[in-house]
SEVEXDREN-258857 format. One record per residue: x, y, z negated of N, C-alpha, C in turn; residue number from 1; residue in three letters. Coordinates in Angstrom, 3 decimals. Example, Ala and Ser with C-alpha at 12.3 -4.5 7.8 and 13.67 -1.06 7.14 Angstrom:
% SEVEXDREN-258857
DRENDO     n.c1     n.c2     n.c3    ca.c1    ca.c2    ca.c3     c.c1     c.c2     c.c3   n res
DRENDO   13.190   -5.690   -7.800   12.300   -4.500   -7.800   13.200   -3.300   -7.800   1 ala
DRENDO   12.850   -2.250   -7.080   13.670   -1.060   -7.140   12.900    0.030   -7.870   2 ser
% end
This chain:
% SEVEXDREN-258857
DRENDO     n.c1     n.c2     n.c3    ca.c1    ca.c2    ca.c3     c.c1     c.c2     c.c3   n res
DRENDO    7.431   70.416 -262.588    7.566   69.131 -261.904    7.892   68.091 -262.956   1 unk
DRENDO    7.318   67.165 -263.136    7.317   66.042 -263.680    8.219   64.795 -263.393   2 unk
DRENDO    7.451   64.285 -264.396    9.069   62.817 -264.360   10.413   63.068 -264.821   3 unk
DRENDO   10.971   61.335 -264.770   12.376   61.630 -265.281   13.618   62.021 -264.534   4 unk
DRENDO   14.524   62.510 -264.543   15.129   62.958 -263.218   15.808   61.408 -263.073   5 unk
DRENDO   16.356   61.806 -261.822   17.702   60.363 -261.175   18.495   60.221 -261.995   6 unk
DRENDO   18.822   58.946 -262.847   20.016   59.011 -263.379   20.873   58.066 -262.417   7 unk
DRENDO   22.281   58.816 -262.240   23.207   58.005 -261.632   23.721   56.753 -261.409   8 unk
DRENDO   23.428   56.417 -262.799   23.864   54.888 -262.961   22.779   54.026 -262.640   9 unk
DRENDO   21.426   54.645 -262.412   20.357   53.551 -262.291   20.491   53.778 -260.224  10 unk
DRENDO   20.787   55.014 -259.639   20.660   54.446 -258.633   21.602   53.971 -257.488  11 unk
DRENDO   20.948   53.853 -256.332   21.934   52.806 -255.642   21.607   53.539 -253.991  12 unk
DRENDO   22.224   52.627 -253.319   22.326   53.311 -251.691   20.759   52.337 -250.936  13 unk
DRENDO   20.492   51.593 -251.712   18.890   50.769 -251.412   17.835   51.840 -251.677  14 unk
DRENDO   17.982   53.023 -252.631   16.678   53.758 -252.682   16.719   54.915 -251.184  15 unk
DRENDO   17.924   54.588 -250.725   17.708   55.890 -250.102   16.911   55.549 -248.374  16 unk
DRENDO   16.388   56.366 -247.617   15.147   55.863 -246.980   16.423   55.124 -245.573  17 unk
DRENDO   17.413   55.416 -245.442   18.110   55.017 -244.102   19.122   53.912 -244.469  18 unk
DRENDO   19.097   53.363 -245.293   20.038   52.670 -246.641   19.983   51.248 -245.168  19 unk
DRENDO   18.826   51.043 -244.655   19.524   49.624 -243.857   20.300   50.140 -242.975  20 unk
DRENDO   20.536   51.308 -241.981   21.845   51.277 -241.176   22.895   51.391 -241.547  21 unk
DRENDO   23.473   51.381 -242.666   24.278   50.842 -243.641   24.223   49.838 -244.264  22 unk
DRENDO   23.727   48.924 -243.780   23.572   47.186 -244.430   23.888   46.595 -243.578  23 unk
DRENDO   25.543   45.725 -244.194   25.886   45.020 -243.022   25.629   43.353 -242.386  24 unk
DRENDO   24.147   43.259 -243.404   23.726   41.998 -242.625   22.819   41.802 -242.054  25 unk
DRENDO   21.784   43.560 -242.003   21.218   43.478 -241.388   21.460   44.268 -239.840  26 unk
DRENDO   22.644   44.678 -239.590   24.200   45.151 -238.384   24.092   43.648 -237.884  27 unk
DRENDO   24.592   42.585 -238.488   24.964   41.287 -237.943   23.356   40.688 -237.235  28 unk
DRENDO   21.859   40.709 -238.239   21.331   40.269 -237.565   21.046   40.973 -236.303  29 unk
DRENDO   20.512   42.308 -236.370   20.616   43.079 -235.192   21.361   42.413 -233.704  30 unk
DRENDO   22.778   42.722 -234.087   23.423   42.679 -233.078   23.800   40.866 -232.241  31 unk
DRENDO   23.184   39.902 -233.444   22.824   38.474 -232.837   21.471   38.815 -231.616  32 unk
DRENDO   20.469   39.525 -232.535   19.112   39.096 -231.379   19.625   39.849 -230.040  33 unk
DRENDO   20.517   41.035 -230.154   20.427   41.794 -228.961   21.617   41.006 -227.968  34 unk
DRENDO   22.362   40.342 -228.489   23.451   39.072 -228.087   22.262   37.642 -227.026  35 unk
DRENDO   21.203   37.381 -228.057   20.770   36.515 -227.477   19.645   36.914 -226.674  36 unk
DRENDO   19.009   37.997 -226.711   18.458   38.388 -225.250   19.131   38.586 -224.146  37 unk
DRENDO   20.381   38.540 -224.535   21.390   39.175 -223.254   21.158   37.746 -222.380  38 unk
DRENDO   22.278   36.604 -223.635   22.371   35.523 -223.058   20.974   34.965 -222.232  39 unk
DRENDO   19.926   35.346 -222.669   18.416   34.612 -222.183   18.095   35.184 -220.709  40 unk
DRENDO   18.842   36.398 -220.777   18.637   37.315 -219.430   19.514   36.655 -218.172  41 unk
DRENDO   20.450   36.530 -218.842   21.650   35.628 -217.981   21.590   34.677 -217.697  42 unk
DRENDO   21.276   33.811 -218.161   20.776   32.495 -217.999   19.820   32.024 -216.945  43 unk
DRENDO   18.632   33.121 -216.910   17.486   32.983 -216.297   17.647   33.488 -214.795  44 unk
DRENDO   18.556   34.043 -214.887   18.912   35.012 -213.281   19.954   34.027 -212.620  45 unk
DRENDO   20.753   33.014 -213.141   21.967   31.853 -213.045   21.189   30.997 -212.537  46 unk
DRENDO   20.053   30.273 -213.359   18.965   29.806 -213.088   18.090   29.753 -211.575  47 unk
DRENDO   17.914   31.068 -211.445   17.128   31.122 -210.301   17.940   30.872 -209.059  48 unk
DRENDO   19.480   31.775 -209.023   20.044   31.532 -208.471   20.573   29.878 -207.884  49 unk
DRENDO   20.423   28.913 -209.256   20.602   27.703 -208.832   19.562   27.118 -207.823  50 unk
DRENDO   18.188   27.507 -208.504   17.435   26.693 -207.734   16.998   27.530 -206.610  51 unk
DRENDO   17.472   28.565 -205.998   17.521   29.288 -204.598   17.842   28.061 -203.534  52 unk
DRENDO   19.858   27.966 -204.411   20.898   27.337 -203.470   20.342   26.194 -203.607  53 unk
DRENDO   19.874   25.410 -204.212   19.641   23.687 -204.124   18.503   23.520 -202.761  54 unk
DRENDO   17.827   24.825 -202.668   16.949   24.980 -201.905   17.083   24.887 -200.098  55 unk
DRENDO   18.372   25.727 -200.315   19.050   25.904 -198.944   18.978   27.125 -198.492  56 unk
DRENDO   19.353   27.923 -197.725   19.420   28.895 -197.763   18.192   29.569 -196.923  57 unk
DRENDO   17.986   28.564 -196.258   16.683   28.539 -195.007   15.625   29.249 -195.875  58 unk
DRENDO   15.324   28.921 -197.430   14.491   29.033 -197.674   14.133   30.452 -198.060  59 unk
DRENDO   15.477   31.203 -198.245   15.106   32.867 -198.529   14.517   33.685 -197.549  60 unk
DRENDO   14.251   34.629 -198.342   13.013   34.886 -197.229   11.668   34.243 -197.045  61 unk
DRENDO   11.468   32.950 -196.832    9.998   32.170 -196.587    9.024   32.664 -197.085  62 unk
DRENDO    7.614   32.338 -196.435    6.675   32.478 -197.004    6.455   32.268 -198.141  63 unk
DRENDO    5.943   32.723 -199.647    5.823   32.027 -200.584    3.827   30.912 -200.675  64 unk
DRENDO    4.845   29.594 -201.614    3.860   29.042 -202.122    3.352   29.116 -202.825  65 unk
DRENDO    3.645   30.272 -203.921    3.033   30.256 -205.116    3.962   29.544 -206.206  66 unk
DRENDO    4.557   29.062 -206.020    5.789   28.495 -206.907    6.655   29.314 -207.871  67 unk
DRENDO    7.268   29.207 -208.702    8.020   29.797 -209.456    9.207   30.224 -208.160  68 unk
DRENDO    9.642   29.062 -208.014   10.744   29.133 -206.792   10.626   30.367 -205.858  69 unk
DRENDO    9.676   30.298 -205.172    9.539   31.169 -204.214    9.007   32.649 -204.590  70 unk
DRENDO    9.172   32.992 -205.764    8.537   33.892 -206.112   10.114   34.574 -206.440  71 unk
DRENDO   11.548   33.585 -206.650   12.439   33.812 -206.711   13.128   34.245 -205.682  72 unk
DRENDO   12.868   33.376 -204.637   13.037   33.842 -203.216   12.733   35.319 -202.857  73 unk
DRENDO   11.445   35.646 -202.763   11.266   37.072 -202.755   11.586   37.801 -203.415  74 unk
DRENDO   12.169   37.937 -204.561   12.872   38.616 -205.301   14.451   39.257 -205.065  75 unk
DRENDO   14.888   38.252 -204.474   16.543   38.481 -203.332   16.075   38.353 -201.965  76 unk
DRENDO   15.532   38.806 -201.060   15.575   38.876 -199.675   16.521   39.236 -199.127  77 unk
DRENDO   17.559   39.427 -199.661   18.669   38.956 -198.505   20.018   38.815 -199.602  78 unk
DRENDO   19.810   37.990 -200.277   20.973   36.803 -200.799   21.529   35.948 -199.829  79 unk
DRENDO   20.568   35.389 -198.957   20.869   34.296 -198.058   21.564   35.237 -196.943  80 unk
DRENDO   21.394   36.486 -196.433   22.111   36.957 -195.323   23.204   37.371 -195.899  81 unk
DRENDO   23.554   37.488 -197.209   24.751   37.763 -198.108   25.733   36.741 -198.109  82 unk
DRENDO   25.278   35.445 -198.584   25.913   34.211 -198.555   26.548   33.728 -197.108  83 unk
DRENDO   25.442   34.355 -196.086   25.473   33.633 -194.924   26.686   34.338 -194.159  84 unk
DRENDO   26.791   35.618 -195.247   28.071   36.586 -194.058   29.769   35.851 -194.842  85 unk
DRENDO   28.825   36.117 -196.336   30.511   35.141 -197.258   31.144   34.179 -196.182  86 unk
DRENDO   30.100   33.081 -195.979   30.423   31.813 -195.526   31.226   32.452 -194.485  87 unk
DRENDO   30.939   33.487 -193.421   31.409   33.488 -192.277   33.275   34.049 -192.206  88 unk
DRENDO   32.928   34.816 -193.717   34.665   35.529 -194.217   34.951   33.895 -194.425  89 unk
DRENDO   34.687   33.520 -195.535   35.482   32.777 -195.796   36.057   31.711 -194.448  90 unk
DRENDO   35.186   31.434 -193.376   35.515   29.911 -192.504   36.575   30.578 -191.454  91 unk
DRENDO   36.736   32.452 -191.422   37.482   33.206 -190.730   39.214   33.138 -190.968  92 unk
DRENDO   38.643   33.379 -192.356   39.936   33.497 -193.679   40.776   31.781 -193.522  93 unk
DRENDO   40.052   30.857 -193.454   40.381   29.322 -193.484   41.035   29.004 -192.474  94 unk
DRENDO   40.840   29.179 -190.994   41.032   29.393 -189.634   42.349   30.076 -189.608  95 unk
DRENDO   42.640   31.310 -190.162   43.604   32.211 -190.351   44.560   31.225 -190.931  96 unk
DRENDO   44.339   30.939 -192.171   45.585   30.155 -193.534   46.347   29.082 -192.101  97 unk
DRENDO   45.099   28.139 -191.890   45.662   26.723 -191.366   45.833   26.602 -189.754  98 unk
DRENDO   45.802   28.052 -189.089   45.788   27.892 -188.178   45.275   28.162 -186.834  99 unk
DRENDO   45.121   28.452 -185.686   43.914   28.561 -184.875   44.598   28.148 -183.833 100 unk
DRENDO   44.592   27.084 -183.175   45.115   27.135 -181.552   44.690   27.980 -180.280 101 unk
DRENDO   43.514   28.315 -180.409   43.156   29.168 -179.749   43.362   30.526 -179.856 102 unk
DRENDO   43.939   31.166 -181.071   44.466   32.473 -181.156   45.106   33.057 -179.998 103 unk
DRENDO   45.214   34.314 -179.942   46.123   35.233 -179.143   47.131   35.335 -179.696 104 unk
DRENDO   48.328   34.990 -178.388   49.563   35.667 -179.251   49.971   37.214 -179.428 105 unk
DRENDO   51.014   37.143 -180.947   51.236   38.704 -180.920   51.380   39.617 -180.092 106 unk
DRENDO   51.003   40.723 -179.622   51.462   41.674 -179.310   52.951   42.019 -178.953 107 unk
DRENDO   53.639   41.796 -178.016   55.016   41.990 -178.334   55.276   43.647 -178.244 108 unk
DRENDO   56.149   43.623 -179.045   56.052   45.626 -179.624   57.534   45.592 -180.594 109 unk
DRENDO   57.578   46.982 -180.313   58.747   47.292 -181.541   57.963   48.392 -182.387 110 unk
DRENDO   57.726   48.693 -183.487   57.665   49.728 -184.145   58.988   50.461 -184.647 111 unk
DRENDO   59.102   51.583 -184.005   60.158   52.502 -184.420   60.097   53.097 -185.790 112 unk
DRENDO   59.389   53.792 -186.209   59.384   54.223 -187.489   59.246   53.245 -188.921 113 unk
DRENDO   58.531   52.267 -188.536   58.708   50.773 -189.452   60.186   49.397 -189.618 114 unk
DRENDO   60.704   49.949 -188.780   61.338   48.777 -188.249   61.220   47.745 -188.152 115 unk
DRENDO   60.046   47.502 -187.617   59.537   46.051 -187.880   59.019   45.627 -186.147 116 unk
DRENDO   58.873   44.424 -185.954   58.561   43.944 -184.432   57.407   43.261 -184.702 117 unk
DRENDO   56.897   42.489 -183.539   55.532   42.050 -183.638   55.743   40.973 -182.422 118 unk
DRENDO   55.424   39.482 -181.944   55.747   38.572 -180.988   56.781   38.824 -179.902 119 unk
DRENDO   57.038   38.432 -179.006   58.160   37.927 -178.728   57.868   38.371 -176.537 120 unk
DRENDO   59.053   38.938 -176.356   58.613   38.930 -174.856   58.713   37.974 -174.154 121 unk
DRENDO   57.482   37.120 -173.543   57.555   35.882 -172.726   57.420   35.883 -171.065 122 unk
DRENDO   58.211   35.292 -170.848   57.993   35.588 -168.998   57.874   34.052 -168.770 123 unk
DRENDO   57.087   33.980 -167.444   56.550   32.975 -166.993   57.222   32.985 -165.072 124 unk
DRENDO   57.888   31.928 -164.540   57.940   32.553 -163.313   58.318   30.970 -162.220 125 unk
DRENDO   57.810   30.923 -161.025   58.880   29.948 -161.055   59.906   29.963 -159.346 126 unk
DRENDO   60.403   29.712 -159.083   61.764   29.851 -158.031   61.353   29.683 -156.687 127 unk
DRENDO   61.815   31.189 -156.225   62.352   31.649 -156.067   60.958   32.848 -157.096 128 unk
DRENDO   61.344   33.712 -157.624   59.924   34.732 -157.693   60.635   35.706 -158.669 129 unk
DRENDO   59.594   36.619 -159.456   59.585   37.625 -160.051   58.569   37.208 -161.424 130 unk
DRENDO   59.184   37.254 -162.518   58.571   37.497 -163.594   58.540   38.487 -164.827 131 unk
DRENDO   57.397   39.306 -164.770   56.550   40.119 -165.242   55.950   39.778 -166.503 132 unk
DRENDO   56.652   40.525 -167.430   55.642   40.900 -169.063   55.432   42.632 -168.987 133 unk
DRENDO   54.845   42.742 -170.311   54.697   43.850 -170.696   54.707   44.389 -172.271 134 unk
DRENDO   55.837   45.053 -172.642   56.285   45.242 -174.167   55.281   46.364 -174.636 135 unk
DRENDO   55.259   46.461 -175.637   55.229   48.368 -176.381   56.096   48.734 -177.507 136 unk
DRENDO   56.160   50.132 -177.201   57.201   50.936 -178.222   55.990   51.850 -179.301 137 unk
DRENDO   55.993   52.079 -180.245   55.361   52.474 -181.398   56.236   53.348 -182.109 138 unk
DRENDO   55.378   54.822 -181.943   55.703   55.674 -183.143   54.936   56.204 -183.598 139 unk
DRENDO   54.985   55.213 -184.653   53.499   56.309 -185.691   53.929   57.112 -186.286 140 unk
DRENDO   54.913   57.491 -186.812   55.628   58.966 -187.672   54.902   60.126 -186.787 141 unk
DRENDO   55.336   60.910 -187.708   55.156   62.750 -187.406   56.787   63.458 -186.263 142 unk
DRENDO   57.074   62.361 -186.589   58.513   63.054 -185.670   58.472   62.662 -184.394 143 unk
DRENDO   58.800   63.451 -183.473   59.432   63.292 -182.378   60.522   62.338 -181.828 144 unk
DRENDO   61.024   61.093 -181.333   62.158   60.722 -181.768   62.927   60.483 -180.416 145 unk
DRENDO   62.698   61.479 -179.549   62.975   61.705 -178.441   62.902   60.771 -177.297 146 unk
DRENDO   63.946   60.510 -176.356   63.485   59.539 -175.163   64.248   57.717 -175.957 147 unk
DRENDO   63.678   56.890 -175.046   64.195   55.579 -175.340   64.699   54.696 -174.462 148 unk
DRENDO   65.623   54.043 -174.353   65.707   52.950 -173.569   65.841   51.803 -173.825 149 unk
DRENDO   65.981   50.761 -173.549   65.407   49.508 -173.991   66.577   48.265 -173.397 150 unk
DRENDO   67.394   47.884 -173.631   68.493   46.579 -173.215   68.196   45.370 -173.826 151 unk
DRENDO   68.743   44.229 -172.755   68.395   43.185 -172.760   69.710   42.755 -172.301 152 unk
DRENDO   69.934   41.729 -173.677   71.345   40.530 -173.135   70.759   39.324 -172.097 153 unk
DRENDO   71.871   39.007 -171.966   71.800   37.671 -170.967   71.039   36.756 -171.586 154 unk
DRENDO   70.344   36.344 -170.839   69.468   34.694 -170.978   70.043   33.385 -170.724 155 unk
DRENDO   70.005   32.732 -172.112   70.635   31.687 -171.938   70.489   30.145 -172.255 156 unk
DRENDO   70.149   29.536 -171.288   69.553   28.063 -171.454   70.338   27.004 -172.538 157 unk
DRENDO   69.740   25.869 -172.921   70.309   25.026 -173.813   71.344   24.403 -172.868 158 unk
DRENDO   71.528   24.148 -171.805   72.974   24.431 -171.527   73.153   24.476 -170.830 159 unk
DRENDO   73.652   25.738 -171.011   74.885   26.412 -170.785   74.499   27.627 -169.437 160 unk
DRENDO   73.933   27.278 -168.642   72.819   28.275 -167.694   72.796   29.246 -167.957 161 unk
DRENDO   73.030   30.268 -167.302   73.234   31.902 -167.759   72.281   33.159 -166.621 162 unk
DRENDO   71.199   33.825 -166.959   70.944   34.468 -166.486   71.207   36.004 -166.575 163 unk
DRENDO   72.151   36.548 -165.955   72.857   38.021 -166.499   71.656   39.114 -166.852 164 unk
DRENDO   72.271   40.058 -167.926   71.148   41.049 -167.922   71.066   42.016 -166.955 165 unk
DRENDO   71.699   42.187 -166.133   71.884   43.080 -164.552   70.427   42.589 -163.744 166 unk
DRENDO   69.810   41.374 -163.961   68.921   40.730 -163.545   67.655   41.253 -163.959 167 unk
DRENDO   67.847   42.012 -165.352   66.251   42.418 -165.910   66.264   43.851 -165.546 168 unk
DRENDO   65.170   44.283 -165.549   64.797   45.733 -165.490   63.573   46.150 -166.252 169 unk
DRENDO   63.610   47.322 -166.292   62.220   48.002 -167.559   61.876   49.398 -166.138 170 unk
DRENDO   60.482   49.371 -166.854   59.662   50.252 -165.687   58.770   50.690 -167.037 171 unk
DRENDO   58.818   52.150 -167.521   60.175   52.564 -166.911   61.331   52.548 -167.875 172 unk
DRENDO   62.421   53.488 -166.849   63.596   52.834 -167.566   64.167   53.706 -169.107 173 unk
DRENDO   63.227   54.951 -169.427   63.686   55.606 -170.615   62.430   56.069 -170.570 174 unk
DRENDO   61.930   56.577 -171.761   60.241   56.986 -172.213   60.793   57.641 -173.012 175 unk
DRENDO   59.904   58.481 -172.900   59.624   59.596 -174.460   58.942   59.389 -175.656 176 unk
DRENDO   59.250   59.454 -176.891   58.545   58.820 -177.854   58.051   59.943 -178.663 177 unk
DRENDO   57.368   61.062 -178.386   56.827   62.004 -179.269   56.355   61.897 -180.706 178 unk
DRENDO   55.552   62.435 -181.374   55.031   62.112 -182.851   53.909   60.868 -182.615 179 unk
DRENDO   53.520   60.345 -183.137   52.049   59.399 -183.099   52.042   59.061 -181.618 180 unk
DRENDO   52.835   58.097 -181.045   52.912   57.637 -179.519   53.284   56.051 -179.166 181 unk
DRENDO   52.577   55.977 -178.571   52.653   54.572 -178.265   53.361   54.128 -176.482 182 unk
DRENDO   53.953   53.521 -176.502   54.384   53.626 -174.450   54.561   52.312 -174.493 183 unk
DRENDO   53.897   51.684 -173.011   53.927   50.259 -172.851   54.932   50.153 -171.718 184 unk
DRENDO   55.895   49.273 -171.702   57.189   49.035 -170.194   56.918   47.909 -169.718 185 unk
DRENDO   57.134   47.837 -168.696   57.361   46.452 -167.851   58.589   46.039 -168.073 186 unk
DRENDO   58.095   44.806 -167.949   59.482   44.324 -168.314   59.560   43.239 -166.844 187 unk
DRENDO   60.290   43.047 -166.087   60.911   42.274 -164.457   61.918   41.650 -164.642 188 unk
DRENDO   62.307   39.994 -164.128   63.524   39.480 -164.044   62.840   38.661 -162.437 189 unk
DRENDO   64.157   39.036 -161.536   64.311   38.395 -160.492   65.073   36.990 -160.671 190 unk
DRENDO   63.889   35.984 -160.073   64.354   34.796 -160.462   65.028   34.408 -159.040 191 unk
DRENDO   66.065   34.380 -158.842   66.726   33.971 -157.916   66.625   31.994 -157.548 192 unk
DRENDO   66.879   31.857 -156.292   66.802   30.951 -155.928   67.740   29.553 -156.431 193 unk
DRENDO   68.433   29.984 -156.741   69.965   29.191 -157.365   69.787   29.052 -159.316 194 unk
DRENDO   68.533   29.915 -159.692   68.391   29.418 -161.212   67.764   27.927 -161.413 195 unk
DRENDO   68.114   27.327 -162.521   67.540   26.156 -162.785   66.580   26.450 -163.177 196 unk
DRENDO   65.285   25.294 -163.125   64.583   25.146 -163.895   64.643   24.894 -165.585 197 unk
DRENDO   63.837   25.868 -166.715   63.693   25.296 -168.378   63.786   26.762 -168.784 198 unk
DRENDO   64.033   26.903 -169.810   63.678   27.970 -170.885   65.057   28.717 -171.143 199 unk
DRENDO   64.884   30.080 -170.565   66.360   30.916 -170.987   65.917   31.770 -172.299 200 unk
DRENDO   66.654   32.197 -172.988   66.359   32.873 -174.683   67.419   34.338 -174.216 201 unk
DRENDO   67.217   34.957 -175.051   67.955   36.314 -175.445   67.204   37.419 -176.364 202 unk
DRENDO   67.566   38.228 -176.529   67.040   39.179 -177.703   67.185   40.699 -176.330 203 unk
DRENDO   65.876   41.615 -177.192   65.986   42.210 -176.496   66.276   43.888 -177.443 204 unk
DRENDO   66.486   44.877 -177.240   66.714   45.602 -178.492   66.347   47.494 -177.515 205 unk
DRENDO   66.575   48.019 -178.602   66.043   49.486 -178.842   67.578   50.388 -178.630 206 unk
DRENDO   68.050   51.402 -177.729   69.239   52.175 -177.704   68.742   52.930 -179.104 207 unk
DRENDO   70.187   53.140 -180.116   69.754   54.433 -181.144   68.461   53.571 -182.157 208 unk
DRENDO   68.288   52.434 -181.973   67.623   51.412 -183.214   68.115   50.493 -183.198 209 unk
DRENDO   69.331   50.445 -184.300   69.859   48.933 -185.018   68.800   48.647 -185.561 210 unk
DRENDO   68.324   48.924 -185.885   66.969   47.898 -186.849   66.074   47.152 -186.114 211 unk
DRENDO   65.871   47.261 -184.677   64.891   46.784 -184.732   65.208   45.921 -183.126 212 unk
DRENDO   64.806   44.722 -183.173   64.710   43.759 -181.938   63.983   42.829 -181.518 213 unk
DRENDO   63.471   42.410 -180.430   62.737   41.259 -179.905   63.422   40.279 -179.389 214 unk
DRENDO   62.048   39.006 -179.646   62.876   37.869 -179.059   62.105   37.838 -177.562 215 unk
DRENDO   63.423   37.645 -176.474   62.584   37.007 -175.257   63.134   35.688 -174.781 216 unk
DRENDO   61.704   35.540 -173.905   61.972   34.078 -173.339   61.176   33.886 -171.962 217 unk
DRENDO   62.159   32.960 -171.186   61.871   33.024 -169.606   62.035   31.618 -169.144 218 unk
DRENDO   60.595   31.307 -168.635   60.283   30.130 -169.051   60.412   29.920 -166.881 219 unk
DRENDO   61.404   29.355 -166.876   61.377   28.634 -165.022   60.764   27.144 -164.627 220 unk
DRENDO   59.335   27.440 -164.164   59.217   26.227 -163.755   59.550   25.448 -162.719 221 unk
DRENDO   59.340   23.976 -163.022   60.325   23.061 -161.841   60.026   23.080 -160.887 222 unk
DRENDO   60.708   22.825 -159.385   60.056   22.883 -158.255   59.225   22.057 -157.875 223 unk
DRENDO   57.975   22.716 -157.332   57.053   21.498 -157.017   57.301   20.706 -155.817 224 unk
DRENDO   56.965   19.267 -155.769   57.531   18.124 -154.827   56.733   18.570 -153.339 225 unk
% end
């Protein structure tokens, strides 16, 4: 075999055949072009997306004209039923933050295993009569937490008006609260003839649960003329 051999000092990491993936400027140009196809990719899909929405939303889906546009359109067939469901979270979500007059009120409930309550027991009634709500008791635990009964203090007007709790009753009057159970009570106050008319307050509470209580309220309307 012929020729002169390699001398060391003449060579370098350029003769060898893979010598550019070890060149770090041609690493930098590389990794620019594959940077700016990205960006060109991104851009162009931002793009379409703009001129979808300037479009309106009506327009996804449509027939196409032959347009660049609409050729975009068919490309997302259902962006617009996407957007159109957003819009509907979001105007739900907005409604929620600031408000709804038309909402339902809470649930009035105690959760036993949470200790936590949920709206308020409201009675409506007016004189001489009987007024009727309806609470629930909640146990979502795994335990059993045996039977319950349910007391109610006196109701008491801004002034001074007193409706005794001897007056309320629960139907029924002790429930069983097994594992994962829910029980709904009546709740009754005899409005006697001699109560005033306006708004009596009291709290209502759980035997064997300090933790946990409702607010009620018994609303007497005035006599009609």
């Amino acid at each position: 075999m012929s020729g002169r051999a390699m001398d060391s000092d003449d060579a370098s990491i350029a003769d060898l055949p893979w010598a550019s993936i070890f060149d770090p400027a041609n690493n930098v140009r590389a990794m620019g072009a594959i940077q700016e196809r990205g960006f060109r990719a991104a851009t162009d899909v931002v793009s379409r997306f703009v001129r979808m929405t300037d479009r309106g939303l009506g327009a996804v889906g449509a027939p196409s004209s032959g347009t660049e546009e609409d050729g975009s359109a068919a490309t997302y067939p259902d962006l617009g039923r996407i957007l159109t469901s957003l819009q509907g979270v979001v105007s739900q979500l907005g409604q929620s933050v600031l408000g709804n007059n038309n909402a339902a009120p809470a649930e009035a409930a105690l959760d036993l295993v949470n200790s936590a309550s949920s709206g308020q027991a409201e009675l409506e009634a007016s004189v001489p009569g009987p007024a009727v709500t309806e609470i629930w008791l909640h146990n979502r635990g795994p335990q059993d937490m045996g039977k319950v009964r349910l007391r109610c203090s006196d109701l008491l007007a801004h002034d001074g008006a007193l409706i005794e709790s001897s007056a309320i009753r629960f139907e029924p009057d002790v429930v069983p609260m097994p594992a994962r159970s829910s029980r709904g009570i009546t709740v009754e106050v005899d409005v006697a003839e001699h109560y005033s008319p306006g708004w009596y307050r009291g709290t209502m509470l759980a035997e064997g649960h300090d933790d946990v209580w409702l607010p009620v309220s018994l609303h007497i309307a005035p006599r009609s003329s």
